[in-house]
C-alpha positions as CSV (number, residue, x, y, z in Angstrom):
1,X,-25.9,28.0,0.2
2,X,-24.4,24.3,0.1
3,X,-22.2,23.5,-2.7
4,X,-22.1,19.8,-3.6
5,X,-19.0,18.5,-5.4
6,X,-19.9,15.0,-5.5
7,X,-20.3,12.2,-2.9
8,X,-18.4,13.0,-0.2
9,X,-16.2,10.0,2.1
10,X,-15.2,11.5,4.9
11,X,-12.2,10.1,6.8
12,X,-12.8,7.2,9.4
13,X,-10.0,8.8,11.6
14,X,-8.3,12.9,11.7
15,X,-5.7,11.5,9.3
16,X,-6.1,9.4,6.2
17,X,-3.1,8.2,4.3
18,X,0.2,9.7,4.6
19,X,3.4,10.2,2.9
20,X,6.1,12.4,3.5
21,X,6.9,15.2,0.9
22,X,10.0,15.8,2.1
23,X,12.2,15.6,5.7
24,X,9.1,16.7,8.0
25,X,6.4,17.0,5.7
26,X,3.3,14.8,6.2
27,X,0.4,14.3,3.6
28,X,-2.6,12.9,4.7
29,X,-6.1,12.2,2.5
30,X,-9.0,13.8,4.3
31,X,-11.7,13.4,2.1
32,X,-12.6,12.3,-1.8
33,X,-14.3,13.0,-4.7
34,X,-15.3,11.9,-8.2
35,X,-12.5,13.9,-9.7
36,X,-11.4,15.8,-6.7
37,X,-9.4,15.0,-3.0
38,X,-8.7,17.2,-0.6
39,X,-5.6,16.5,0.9
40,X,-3.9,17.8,3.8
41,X,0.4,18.4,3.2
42,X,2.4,19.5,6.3
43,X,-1.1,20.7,8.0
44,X,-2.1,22.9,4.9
45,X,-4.8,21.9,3.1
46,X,-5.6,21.6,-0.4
47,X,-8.4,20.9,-2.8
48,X,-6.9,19.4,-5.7
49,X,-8.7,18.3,-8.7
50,X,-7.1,15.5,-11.0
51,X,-4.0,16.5,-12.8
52,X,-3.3,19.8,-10.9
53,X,-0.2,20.0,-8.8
54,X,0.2,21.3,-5.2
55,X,2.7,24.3,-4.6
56,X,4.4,21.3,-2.2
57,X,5.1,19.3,-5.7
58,X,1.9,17.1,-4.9
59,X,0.0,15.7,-8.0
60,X,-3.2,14.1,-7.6
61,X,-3.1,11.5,-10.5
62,X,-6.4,9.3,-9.9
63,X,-9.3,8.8,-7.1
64,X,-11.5,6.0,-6.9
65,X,-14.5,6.8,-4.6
66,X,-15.3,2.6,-4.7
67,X,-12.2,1.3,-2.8
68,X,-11.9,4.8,-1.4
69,X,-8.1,6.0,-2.2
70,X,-6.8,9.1,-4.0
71,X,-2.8,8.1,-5.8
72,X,-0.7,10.9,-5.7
73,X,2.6,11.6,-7.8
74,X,5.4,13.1,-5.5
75,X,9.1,13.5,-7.7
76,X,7.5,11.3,-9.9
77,X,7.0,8.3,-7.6
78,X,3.5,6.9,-7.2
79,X,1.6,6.7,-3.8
80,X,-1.4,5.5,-2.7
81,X,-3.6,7.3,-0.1
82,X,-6.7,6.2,1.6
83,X,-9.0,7.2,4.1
84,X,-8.4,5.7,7.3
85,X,-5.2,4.3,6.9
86,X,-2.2,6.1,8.2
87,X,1.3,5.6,6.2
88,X,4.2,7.6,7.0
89,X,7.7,7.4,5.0
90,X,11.1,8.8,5.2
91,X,13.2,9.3,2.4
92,X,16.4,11.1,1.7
93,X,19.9,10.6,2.6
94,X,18.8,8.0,5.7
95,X,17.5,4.5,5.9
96,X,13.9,4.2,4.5
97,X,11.3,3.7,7.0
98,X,7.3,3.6,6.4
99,X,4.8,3.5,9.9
100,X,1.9,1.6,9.7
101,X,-1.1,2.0,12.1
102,X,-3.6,-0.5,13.4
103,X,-6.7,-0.8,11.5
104,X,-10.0,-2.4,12.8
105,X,-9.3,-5.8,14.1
106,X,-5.7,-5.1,15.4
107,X,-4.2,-5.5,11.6
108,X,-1.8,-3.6,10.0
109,X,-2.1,-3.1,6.2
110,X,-0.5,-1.2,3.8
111,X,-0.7,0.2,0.4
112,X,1.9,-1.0,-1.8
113,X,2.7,-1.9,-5.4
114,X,4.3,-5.0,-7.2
115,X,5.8,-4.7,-10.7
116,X,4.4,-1.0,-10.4
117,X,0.7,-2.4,-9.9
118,X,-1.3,-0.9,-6.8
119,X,-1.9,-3.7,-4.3
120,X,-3.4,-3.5,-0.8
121,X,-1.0,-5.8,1.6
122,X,-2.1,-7.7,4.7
123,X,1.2,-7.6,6.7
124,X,1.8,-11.0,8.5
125,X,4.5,-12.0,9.9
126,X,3.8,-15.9,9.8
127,X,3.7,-16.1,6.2
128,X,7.0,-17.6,4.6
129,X,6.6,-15.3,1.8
130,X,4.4,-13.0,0.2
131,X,1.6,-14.7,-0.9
132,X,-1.5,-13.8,-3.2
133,X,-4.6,-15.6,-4.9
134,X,-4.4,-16.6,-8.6
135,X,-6.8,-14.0,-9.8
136,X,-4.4,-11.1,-7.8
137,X,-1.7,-12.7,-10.2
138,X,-3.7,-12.3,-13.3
139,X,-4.3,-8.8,-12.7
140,X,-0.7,-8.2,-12.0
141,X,-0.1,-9.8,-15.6
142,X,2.1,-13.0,-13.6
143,X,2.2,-15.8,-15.6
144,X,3.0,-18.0,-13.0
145,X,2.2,-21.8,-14.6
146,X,5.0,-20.5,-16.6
147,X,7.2,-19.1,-14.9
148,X,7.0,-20.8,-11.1
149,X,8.0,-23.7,-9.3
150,X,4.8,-26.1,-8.5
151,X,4.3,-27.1,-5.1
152,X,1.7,-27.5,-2.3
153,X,1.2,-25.0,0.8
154,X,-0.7,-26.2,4.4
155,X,-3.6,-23.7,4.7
156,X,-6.9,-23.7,7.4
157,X,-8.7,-25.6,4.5
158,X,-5.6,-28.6,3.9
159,X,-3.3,-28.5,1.4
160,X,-3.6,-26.5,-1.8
161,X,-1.5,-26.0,-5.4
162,X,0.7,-23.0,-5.1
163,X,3.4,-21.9,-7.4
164,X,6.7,-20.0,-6.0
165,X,7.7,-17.0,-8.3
166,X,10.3,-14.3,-7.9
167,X,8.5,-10.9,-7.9
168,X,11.0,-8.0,-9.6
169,X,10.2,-5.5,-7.9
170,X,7.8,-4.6,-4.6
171,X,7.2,-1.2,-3.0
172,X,5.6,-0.4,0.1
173,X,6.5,3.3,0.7
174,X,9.9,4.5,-0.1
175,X,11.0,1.1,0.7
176,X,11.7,-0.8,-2.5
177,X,13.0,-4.7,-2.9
178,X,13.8,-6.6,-6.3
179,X,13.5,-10.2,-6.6
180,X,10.8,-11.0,-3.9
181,X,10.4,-14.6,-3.4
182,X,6.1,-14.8,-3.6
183,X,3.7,-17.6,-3.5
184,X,0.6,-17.8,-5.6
185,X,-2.3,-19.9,-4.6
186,X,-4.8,-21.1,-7.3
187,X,-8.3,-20.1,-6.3
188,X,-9.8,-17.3,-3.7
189,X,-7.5,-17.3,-0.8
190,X,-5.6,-15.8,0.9
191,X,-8.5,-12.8,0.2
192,X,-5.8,-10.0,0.8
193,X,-2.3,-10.1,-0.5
194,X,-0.2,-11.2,2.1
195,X,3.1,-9.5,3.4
196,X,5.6,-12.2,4.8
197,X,9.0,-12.9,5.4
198,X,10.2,-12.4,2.1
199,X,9.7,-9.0,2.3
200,X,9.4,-8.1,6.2
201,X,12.9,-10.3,7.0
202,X,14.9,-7.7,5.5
203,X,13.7,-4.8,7.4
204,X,13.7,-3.9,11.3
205,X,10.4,-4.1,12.6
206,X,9.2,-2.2,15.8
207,X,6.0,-2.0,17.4
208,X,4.7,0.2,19.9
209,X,0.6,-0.5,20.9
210,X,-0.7,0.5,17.6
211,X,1.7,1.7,16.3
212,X,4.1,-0.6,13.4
213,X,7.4,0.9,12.0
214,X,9.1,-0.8,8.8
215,X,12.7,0.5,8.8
216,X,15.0,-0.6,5.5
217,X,18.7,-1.9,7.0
């Protein structure tokens, strides 16, 4: 007998997202449902449904079968999973650190949050600053022809309007920064949110093949 709980997405790799629980604990999204994830905690695994709480402390808050990710509540701190995408994080008494792996293409992405809004990051390292599209800003309620400083940034298609803002608060992990210097560009582009300088300049930064590790000085 088969038991259907909805439309099943099945991890693109043996780990989907990951977050550490606690010292050595590892939490990874395997696969997702309507209202349902099973997620994998320090290689025990666990159907949760939305709202219930793992014995590890583990709260599935949300899943969204469309861009594929589960958020999770650990302590009471937000985190995004999704299949595919591999994010470790260390917190407690040491320096935070978050591992990104390579996605398709060679690019590392991340799943982050400004001003406590979920955003997807595009880590690049030749971007001054972060820097997002207009309609990225409006949904992250920044009302930057108010607030920035007008300018112009060079992009592949010539010059284009941006405004520079200061972002209060940015998260990628357990590593948090207030008072990001950001850049928003009226119109489509850049597509994904980038993660420059602003951000990545105050962290140590070590790559190994596929591997990228964010560590917090």
């Amino acid at each position: 007998m088969r038991i259907h709980f909805g439309k099943i997405l099945l991890a693109l790799s043996l780990l989907g997202a990951a977050h550490c629980v606690g010292a050595a604990s590892k939490l990874s999204l395997q696969a997702l449902f309507k209202d349902r994830a099973i997620i994998v905690i320090d290689g025990t695994r666990r159907v949760l449904k939305t709202g219930d709480t793992s014995p590890e402390g583990v709260k599935l808050v949300e899943t969204d079968t469309r861009e594929e990710t589960a958020t999770v509540a650990i302590d009471g701190k937000p985190q995004v999973l999704r299949l595919g995408v591999v994010v470790a994080a260390t917190p407690g008494g040491g320096r935070s650190q978050v591992t990104l792996y390579a996605g398709g293409g060679g690019h590392f992405t991340a799943d982050g949050f400004i001003n406590d809004v979920p955003v997807r990051f595009l880590v690049d390292t030749g971007a001054t600053s972060i820097a997002m599209n207009s309609q990225v800003a409006a949904r992250l309620g920044i009302d930057y022809k108010r607030t920035g400083k007008q300018g112009v940034s060079q992009t592949a298609s010539g010059l284009v309007r941006m405004y520079g803002v200061k972002l209060a608060k940015v998260q990628v992990g357990e590593i948090t920064m207030h008072n990001v210097d950001a850049g928003i560009i009226e119109g489509n582009f850049p597509t994904e949110t980038l993660l420059g300088m602003s951000f990545l300049g105050h962290l140590d930064m070590k790559r190994e093949g596929e591997k990228l590790e964010l560590r917090q000085r």
